[in-house]
C-alpha positions in Angstrom: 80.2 84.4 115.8 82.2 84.1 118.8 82.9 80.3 118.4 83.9 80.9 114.6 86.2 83.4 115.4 87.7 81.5 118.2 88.6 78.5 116.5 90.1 80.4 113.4 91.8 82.5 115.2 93.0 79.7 117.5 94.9 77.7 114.3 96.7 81.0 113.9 98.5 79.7 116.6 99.6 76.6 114.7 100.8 78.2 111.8 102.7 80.3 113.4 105.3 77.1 113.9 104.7 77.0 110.1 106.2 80.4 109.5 103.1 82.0 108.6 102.1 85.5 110.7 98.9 87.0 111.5 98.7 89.0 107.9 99.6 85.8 106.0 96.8 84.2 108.1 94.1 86.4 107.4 95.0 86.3 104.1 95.1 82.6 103.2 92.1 82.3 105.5 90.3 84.9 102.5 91.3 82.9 99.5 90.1 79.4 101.3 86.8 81.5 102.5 85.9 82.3 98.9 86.7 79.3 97.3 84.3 77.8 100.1 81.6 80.2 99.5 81.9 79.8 95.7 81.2 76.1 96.0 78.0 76.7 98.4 76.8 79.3 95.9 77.8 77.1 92.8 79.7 80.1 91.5 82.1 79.1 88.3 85.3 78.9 89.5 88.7 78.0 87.0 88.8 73.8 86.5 91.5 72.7 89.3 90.4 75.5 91.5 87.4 74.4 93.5 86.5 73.7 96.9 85.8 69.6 96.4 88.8 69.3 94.4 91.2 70.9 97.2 89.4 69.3 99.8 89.8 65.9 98.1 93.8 66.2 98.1 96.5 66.0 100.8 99.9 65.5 101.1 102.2 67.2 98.5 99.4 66.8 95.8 97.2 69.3 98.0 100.0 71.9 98.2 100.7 71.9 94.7 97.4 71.6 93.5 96.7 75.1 96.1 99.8 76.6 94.8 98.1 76.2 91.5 94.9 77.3 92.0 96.2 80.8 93.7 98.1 81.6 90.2 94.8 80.6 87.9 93.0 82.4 89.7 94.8 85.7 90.7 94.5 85.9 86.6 90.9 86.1 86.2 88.8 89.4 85.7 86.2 91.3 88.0 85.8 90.5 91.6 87.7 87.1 91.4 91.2 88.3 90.3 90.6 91.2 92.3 90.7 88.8 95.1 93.4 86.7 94.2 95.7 89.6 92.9 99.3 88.7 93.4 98.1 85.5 95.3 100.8 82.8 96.8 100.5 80.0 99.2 102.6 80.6 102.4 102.0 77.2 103.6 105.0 74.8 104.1 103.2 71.9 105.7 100.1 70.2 104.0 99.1 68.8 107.3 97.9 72.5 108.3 96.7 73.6 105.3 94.4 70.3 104.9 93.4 70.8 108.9 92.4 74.5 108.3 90.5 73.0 105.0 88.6 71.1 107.6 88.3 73.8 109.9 86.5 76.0 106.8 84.1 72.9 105.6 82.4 72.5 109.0 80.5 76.0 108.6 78.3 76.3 106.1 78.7 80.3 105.4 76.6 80.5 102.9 73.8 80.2 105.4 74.8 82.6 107.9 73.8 86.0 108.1 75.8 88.8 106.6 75.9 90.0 110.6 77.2 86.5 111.7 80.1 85.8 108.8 80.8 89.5 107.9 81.5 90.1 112.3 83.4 87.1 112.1 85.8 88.2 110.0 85.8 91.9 111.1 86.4 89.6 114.6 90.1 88.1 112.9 90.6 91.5 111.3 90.8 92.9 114.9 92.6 90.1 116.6 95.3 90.3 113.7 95.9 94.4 114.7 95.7 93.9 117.9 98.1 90.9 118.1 100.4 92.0 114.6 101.2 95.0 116.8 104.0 96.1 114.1 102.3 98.2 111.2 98.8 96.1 111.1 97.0 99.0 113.3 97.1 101.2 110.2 94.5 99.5 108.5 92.2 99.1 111.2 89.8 101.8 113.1 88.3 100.8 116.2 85.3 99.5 115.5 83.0 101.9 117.8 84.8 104.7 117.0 84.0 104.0 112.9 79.7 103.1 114.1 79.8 106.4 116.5 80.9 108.5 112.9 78.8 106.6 110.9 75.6 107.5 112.9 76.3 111.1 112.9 77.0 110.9 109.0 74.0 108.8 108.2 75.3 108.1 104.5 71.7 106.9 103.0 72.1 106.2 99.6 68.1 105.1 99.5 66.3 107.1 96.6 69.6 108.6 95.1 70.5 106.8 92.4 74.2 108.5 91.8 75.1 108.4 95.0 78.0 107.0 96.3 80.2 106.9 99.7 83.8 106.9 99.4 87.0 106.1 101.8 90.4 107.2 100.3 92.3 105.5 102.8 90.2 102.2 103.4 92.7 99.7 104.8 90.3 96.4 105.1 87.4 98.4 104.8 85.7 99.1 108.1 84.3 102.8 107.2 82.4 101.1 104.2 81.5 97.7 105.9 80.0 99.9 109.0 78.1 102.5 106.5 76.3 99.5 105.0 75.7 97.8 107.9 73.7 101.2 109.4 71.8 101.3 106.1 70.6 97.6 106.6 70.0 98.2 110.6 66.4 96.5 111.2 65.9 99.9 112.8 66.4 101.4 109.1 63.3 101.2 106.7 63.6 98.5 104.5 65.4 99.0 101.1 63.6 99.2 97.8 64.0 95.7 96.3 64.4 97.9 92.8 67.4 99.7 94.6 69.1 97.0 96.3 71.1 96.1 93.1 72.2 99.7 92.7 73.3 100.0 96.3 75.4 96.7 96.6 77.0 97.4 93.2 77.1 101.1 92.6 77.3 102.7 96.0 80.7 101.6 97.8 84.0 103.1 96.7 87.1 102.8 98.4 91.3 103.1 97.6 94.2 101.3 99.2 98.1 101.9 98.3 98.8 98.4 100.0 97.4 95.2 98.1 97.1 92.8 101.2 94.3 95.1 103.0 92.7 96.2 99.5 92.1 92.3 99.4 90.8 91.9 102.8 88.5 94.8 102.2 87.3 93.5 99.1 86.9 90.2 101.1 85.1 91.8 103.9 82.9 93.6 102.0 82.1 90.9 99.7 80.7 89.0 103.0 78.5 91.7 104.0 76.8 91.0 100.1 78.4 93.8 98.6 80.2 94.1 95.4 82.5 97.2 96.0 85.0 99.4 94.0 88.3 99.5 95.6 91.0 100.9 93.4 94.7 100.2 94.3 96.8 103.1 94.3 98.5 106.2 96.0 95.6 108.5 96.5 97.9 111.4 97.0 100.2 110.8 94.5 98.3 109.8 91.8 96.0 112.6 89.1 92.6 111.9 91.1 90.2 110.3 88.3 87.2 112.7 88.3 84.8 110.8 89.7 83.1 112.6 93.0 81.0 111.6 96.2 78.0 112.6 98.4 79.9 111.1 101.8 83.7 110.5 102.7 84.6 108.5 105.9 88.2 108.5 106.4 90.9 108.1 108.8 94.2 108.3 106.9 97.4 106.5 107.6 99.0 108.8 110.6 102.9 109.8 110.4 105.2 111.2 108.0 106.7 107.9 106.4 106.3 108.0 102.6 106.0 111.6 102.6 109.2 113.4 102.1 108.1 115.4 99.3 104.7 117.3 98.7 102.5 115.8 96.1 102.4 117.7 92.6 98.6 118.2 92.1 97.0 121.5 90.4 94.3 120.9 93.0 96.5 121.1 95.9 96.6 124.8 96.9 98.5 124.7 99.8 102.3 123.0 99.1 103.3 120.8 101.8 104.6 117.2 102.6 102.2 116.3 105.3 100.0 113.9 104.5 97.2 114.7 106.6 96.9 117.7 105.1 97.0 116.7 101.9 94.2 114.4 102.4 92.5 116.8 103.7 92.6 118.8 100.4 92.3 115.7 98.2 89.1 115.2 99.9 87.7 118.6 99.7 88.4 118.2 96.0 86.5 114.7 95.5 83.3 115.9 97.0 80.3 116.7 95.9 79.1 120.1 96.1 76.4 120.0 99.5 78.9 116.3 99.9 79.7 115.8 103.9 83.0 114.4 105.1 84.1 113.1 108.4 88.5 112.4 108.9 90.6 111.6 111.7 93.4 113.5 112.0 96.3 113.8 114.5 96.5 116.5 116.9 99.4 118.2 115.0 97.1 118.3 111.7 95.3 121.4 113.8 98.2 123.1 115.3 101.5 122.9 113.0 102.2 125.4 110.6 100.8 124.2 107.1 97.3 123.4 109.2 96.0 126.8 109.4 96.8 127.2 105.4 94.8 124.4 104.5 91.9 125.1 107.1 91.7 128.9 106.2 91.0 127.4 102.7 89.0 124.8 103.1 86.8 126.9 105.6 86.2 129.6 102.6 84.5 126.8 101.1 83.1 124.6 103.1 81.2 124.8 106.5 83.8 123.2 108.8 81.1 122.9 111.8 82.4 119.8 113.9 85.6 119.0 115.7 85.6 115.8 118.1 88.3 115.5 120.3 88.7 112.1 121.2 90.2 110.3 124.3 93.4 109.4 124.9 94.6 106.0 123.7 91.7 105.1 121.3 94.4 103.5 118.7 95.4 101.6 121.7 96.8 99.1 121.0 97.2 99.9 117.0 98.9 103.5 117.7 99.6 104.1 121.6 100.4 107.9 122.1 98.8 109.1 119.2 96.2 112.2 120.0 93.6 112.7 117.2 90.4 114.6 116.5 87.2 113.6 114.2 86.8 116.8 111.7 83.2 116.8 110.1 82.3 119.3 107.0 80.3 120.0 104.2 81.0 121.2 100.9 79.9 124.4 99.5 78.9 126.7 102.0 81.6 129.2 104.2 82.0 128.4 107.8 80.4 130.4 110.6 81.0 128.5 113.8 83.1 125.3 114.5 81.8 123.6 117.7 84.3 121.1 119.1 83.4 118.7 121.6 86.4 117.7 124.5 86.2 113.7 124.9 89.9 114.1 125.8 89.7 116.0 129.1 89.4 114.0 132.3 88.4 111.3 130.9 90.4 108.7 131.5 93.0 107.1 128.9 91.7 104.1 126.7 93.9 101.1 128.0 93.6 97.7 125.7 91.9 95.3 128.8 91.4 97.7 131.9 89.3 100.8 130.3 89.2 99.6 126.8 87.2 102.2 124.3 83.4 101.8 124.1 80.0 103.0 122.8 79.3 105.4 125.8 82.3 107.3 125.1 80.5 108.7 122.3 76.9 108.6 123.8 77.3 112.5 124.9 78.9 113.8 121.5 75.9 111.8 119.7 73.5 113.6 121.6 75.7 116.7 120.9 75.6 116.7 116.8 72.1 116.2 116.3 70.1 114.4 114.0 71.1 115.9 110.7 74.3 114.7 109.3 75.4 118.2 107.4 76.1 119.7 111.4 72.6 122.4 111.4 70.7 120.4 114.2 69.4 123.0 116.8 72.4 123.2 118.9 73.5 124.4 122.5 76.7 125.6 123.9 77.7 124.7 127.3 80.0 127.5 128.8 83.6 126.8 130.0 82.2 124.1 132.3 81.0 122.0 129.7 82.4 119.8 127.0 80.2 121.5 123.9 81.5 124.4 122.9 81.0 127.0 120.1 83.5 129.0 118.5 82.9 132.3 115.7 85.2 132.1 112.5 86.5 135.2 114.1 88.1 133.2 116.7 89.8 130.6 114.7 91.0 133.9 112.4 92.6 135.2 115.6 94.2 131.8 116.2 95.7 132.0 112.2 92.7 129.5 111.2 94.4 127.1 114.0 91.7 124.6 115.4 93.4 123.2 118.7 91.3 125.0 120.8 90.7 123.6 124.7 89.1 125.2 127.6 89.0 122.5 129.9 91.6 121.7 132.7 92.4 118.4 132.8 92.8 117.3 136.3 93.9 114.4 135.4 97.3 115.4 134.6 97.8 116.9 137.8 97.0 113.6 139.2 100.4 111.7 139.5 98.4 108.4 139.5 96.5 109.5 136.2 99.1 110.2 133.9 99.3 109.0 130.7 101.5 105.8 130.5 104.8 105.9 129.3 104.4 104.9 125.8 101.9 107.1 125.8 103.8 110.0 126.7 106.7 109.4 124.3 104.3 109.3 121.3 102.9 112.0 122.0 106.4 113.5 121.9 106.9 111.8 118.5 103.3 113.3 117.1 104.6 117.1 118.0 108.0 116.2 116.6 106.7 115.0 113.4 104.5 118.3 113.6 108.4 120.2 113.8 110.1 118.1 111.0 106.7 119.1 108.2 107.4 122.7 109.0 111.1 122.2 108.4 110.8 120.6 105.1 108.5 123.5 104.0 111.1 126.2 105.3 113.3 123.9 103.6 111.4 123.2 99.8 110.8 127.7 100.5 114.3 128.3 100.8 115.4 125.4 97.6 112.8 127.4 96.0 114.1 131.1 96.4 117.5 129.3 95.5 116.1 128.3 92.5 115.0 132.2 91.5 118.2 133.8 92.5 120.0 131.8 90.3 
């Protein structure tokens, strides 16, 4: 897997002289993919458009005949014009499209396991965030953070036959990708050979607002075996289609951009223009009854105004039991300075107690080579949750010393339904030679800030609003 990604990733280099970024990379690298897989798999593919035909050509006759094939296919039905939506070649030079031709045809993927070519591209999809720097972090959730909720979450589908797992916000797919990936886990029992059908067909929903990572996630998914449903779309914006889920893994886009006005849904109790928030509700409203959840949210989505609305609602309805704090700099490098949490609930039963676990305090930050983020920073919190997924495994609070704590509704009431609750003392930041980097620092800043200018534009919308009345 290692070698693969290596020498893909190592044309990007090449191309980059071409004028092609990481994005366009990754996503010329999934049409060529497919059209490589289709030919192993002798899957029908438009005449013009297959993998001997393309390889076959060079020169100008190879970049036309590619330029071609992208705007036959992107007009076919199902999976394949899913794929190849709004497809165009970004190559300039034949002589690197024909070498990463070459590059493709030595592997046979076909052959290798749905670990080995599914990793492999989850590999480039990293090394593109990582390296894009500018905007590409949004679609992608560390990897270890993504297994550590899946295994608390354990979304089995086995022996359900409607049910279904679901990321609103799915970038390139990672929360899906990892829930299947647990499910197939040789540690797993095996799956039904009467349900494996159903579950690679049936089970997988996701929606993207941006077409390039919708097409990766299809993409990504699709080399894992699966044939998902990823609709394109604003997920907040849009009437939500009716159709609910027994497990939502999110971690919606962080920041206010796009959001300058709140979304006008009936469901929406709670009027405001943070997105976070509204997620939050949109999510409580596509579950299932008994359905479990797990989001990331930004520090400010517990603390600023608007937060305690929406929690105070949601926890009339649903048992809000688990609140991870999670170190500093785990977007690192994606989103450096951003603080976030991992809120887990259930729908259909009133919240009692919230435990919230501290993996923030005195540990040290998450730095991309030095102390970059790992399974053991999770190990504790695993052990924490317990084995069931809906939060009720036999649990035990550690005192003020300890990172597991547990907290009555009647203390998040007194706090206005607030949930930035610490007890802790973080040494760390008395530490002079511990502090949080600069970059750090100043987005930190900027999350509390954006916290500021969502409670303005409510004072603001209130104030249009009792304009609006007097007159």
């Amino acid at each position: 897997m290692a070698d693969i990604v290596n020498k893909l990733w190592g044309f990007c280099h090449t191309l980059r002289h071409d004028g092609v970024d990481y994005g366009d990379y990754i996503e010329q690298l999934t049409y060529l993919l497919f059209l490589k897989m289709a030919d192993e798999k002798d899957v029908k593919v438009p005449k013009g458009c297959s993998w001997d035909h393309l390889k076959s050509l060079s020169g100008q006759s190879l970049l036309d005949a590619y330029t071609d094939a992208l705007r036959r296919l992107r007009t076919e039905k199902g999976l394949l014009g899913d794929i190849f939506a709004g497809a165009e070649s970004r190559f300039g030079n034949p002589v690197n499209l024909k070498k990463l031709i070459a590059l493709i045809d030595e592997e046979e993927w076909s052959s290798l396991g749905l670990d080995v070519k599914g990793a492999a591209f989850e590999g480039l999809l990293e090394r593109a965030a990582s390296e894009g720097k500018k905007g590409a972090g949004q679609y992608f959730t560390p990897r270890y953070l993504i297994e550590s909720i899946v295994k608390v979450m354990k979304p089995d589908p086995r022996g359900r036959e409607d049910f279904r797992i679901m990321d609103p916000a799915c970038g390139t797919g990672g929360f899906l990708m990892k829930a299947y990936e647990w499910l197939v886990d040789p540690k797993q029992k095996a799956l039904e050979r009467d349900e494996i059908k159903r579950i690679k067909t049936a089970t997988y929903f996701g929606q993207e607002l941006v077409a390039r990572p919708r097409r990766l996630a299809l993409m990504n998914l699709y080399l894992h075996g699966l044939t998902p449903t990823i609709y394109l779309g604003d997920t907040l914006y849009e009437a939500e289609r009716g159709e609910r889920y027994d497990v939502i893994l999110t971690n919606p886009p962080f920041g206010t951009k796009g959001a300058n006005s709140a979304p006008e849904r009936e469901d929406f109790t709670i009027e405001t223009s943070n997105k976070q928030l509204n997620f939050v509700q949109h999510v409580f409203t596509v579950l299932k009854k008994g359905g479990r959840a797990a989001m990331v949210l930004p520090d400010n989505c517990l603390f600023e105004n608007k937060a305690g609305e929406v929690f105070k609602d949601l926890m009339a309805l649903c048992n809000v039991h688990t609140v991870l704090r999670l170190p500093r700099g785990t977007f690192t490098p994606y989103s450096q300075g951003v603080k976030a949490n991992v809120v887990f609930f259930q729908k259909g039963l009133p919240t009692e107690y919230v435990w919230i676990f501290d993996g923030r305090s005195n540990v040290p930050g998450i730095t991309k080579k030095e102390r970059p983020l790992t399974a053991k920073h999770f190990e504790e919190f695993e052990a924490c949750y317990g084995a069931d997924p809906n939060g009720r495994s036999k649990r035990k609070d550690q005192g003020e010393m300890g990172r597991w704590r547990k907290f009555h509704l009647s203390d998040i009431q007194a706090r206005d339904y607030k949930l930035d609750l610490t007890w802790l003392k973080d040494e760390s930041l008395d530490d002079p030679d511990e502090l949080p980097e600069p970059q750090d620092l100043a987005g930190e800043a900027i999350t509390e800030l954006e916290a500021i200018v969502d409670d303005l534009k409510d004072i603001i919308a209130l104030l249009e609003q009792e304009e609006g009345v007097e007159a």
